[in-house]
C-alpha positions as CSV (number, residue, x, y, z in Angstrom):
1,X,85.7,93.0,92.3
2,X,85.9,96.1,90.2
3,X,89.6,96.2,90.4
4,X,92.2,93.8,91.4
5,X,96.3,92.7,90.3
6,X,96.5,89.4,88.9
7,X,99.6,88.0,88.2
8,X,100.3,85.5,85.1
9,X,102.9,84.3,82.7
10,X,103.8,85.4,79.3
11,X,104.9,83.7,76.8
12,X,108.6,83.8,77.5
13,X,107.5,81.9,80.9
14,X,108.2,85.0,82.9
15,X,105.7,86.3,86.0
16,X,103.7,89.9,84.9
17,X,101.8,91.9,87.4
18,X,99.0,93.3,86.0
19,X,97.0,95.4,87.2
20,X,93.1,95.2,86.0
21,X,89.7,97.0,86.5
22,X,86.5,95.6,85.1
23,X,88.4,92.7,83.6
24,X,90.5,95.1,81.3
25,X,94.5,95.0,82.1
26,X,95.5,99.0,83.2
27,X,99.0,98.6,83.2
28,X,101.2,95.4,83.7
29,X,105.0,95.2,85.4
30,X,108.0,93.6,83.4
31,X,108.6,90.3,83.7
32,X,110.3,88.3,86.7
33,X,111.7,85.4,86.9
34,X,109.7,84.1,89.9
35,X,106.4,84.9,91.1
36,X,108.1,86.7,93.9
37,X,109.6,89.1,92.2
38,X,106.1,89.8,90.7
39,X,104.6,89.9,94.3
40,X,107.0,92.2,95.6
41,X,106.1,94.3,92.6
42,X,102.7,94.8,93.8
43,X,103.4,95.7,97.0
44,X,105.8,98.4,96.4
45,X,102.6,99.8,93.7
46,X,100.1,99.5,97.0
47,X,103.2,100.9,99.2
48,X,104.5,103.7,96.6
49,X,101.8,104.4,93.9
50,X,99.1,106.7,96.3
51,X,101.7,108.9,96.8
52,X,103.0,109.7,93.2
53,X,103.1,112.6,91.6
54,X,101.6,113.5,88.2
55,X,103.7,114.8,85.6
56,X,101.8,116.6,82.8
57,X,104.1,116.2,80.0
58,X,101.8,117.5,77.1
Protein backbone atom coordinates (compact mmCIF):
# COMPACT_ATOMS: atom_id res chain seq x y z
CA UNK A 1 0.00 0.00 0.00
CA UNK A 2 2.46 2.59 -1.38
CA UNK A 3 -0.09 5.23 -1.32
CA UNK A 4 -3.37 5.74 0.31
CA UNK A 5 -5.81 8.89 2.13
CA UNK A 6 -6.31 8.30 5.69
CA UNK A 7 -8.43 10.42 7.49
CA UNK A 8 -7.76 11.46 11.34
CA UNK A 9 -8.40 14.11 13.94
CA UNK A 10 -6.39 16.98 15.02
CA UNK A 11 -6.07 18.37 17.89
CA UNK A 12 -9.01 20.77 17.71
CA UNK A 13 -11.17 17.42 17.28
CA UNK A 14 -11.73 18.34 13.61
CA UNK A 15 -11.57 15.40 10.59
CA UNK A 16 -8.22 15.99 8.13
CA UNK A 17 -7.81 14.14 4.95
CA UNK A 18 -4.55 13.31 4.28
CA UNK A 19 -3.23 12.08 1.74
CA UNK A 20 0.08 9.73 2.27
CA UNK A 21 2.67 7.67 0.30
CA UNK A 22 5.14 5.36 1.92
CA UNK A 23 3.78 6.36 5.33
CA UNK A 24 4.80 10.06 4.86
CA UNK A 25 1.58 12.63 4.76
CA UNK A 26 1.78 14.51 0.96
CA UNK A 27 -0.68 17.04 1.55
CA UNK A 28 -3.68 17.06 4.06
CA UNK A 29 -7.38 18.98 3.57
CA UNK A 30 -8.58 21.53 6.26
CA UNK A 31 -10.48 20.38 8.88
CA UNK A 32 -14.32 19.27 8.88
CA UNK A 33 -16.49 19.08 11.29
CA UNK A 34 -17.62 15.41 10.52
CA UNK A 35 -15.97 12.70 8.96
CA UNK A 36 -18.22 13.32 6.00
CA UNK A 37 -17.12 16.29 5.07
CA UNK A 38 -13.64 14.73 5.11
CA UNK A 39 -14.88 11.82 2.83
CA UNK A 40 -16.47 13.92 0.46
CA UNK A 41 -13.06 15.70 0.31
CA UNK A 42 -11.49 12.77 -1.06
CA UNK A 43 -13.59 12.02 -3.53
CA UNK A 44 -13.80 15.30 -5.20
CA UNK A 45 -9.36 14.84 -5.09
CA UNK A 46 -10.02 11.13 -6.92
CA UNK A 47 -12.91 12.96 -9.08
CA UNK A 48 -11.09 16.43 -9.74
CA UNK A 49 -7.27 16.12 -9.01
CA UNK A 50 -6.16 13.85 -12.53
CA UNK A 51 -7.35 16.44 -14.35
CA UNK A 52 -5.54 19.56 -12.94
CA UNK A 53 -3.47 21.67 -14.35
CA UNK A 54 0.07 22.68 -13.34
CA UNK A 55 0.82 26.14 -12.70
CA UNK A 56 4.64 26.92 -12.72
CA UNK A 57 4.80 29.87 -10.62
CA UNK A 58 8.68 30.16 -10.27
Amino acid sequence: MAHHFKIKKNKAGEFVAYFMYNSEAIFWTEGYTSKASAKNAIESIKKNGPGADTVDES
